[in-house]
C-alpha positions as a LaTeX table, in Angstrom:
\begin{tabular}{lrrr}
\hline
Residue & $x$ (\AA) & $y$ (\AA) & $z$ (\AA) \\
\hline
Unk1 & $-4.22$ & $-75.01$ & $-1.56$ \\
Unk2 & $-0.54$ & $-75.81$ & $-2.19$ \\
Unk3 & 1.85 & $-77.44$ & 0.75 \\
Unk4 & 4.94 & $-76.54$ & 0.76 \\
Unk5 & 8.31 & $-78.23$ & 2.75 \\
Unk6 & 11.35 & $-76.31$ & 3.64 \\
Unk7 & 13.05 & $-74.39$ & 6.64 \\
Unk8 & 12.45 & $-71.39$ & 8.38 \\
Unk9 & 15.50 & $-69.88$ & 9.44 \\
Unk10 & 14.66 & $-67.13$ & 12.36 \\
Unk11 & 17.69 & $-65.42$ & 14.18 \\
Unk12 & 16.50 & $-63.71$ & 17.81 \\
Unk13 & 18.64 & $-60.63$ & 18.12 \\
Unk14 & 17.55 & $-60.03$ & 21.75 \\
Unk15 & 17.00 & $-63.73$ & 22.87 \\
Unk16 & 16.47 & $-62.89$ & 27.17 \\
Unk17 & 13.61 & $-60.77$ & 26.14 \\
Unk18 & 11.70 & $-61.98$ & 22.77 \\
Unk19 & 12.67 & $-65.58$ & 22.73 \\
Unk20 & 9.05 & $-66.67$ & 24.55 \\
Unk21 & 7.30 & $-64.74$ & 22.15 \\
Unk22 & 9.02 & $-66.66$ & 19.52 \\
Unk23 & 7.94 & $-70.10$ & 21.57 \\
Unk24 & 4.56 & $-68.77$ & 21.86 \\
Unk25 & 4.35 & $-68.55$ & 18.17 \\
Unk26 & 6.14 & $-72.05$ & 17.33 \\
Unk27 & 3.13 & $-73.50$ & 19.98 \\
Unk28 & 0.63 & $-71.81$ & 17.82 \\
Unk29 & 1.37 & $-73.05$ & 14.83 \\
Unk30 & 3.15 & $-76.55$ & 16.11 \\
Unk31 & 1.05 & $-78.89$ & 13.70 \\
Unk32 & 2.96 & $-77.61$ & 10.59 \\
Unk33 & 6.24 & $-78.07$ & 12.32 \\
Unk34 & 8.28 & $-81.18$ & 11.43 \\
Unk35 & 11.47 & $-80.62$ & 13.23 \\
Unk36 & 12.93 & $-77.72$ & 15.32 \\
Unk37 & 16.68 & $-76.97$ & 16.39 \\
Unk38 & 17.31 & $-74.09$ & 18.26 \\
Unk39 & 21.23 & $-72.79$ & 19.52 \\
Unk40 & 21.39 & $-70.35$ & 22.34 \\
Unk41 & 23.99 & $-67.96$ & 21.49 \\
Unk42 & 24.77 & $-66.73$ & 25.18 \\
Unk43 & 28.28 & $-64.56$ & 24.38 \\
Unk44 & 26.37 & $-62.74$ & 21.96 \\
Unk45 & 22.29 & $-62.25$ & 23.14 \\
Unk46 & 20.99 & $-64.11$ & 20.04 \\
Unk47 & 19.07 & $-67.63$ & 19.90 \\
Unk48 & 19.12 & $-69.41$ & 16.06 \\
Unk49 & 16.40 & $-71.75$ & 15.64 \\
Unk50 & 16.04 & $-73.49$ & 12.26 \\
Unk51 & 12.26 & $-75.22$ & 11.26 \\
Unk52 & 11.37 & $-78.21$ & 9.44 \\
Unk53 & 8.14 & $-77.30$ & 8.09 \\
Unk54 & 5.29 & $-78.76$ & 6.22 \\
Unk55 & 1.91 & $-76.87$ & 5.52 \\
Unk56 & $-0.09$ & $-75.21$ & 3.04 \\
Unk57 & 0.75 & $-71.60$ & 2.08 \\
Unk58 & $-1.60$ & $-69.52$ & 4.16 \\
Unk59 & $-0.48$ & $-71.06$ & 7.14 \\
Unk60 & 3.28 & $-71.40$ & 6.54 \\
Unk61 & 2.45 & $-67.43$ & 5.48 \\
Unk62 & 1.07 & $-66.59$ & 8.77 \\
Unk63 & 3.72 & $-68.36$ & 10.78 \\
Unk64 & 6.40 & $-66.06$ & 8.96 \\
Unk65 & 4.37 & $-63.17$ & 9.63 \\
Unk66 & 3.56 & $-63.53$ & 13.18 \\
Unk67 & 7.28 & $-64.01$ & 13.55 \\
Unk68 & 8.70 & $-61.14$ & 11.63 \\
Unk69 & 6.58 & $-58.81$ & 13.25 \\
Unk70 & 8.38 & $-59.63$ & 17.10 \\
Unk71 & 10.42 & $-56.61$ & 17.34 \\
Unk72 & 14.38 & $-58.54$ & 17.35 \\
Unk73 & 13.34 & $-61.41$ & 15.11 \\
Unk74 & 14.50 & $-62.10$ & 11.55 \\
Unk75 & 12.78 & $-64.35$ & 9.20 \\
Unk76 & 13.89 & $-66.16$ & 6.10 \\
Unk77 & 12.78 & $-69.49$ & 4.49 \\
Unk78 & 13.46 & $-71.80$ & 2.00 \\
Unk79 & 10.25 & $-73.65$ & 0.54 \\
Unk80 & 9.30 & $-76.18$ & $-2.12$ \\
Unk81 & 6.30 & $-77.42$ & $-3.59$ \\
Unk82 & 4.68 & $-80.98$ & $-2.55$ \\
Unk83 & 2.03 & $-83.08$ & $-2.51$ \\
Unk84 & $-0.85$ & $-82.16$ & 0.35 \\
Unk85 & $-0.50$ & $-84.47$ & 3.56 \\
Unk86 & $-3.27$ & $-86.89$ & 3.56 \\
Unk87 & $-6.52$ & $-86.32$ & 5.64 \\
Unk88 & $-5.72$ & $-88.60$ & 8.99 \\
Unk89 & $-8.33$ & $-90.82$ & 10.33 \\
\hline
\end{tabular}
């Protein structure tokens, strides 16, 4: 299977009532996450959060997914093709 690096751009359009869902999610799939930066948007009810992310395509698949189907949430990413992380241990 092919790994992939990029970002995952999601934008929370209702952030006081979908943005744990969202977290719930990120937890989920956490081991494919490099980096996170998220910006609370207060004046105008929206959350930005931008991923680092580094996984295989099923997963990084799955992950986008999960997300776009939280009612609010908007999903876009930016991938390229790498090298698969070695096995640790």
């Amino acid at each position: 299977m092919e790994n992939r690096v990029g970002v995952i751009g999601i934008i929370i359009t209702d952030r006081e009532k979908q943005a744990h869902r969202v977290n719930e999610v990120l937890t989920e799939f956490g081991e494919i996450i490099v980096g996170r930066m998220g910006i609370p948007y207060r004046e105008k009810n929206i959350s930005v959060v931008a991923l680092i992310v580094d996984g295989d395509t099923d997963t990084l698949g799955a992950l986008t997914g999960k997300l776009g189907l939280i009612p609010g949430v908007k999903v876009k990413s930016a991938l390229i093709p790498t090298q698969p992380r070695p096995a640790s241990g």
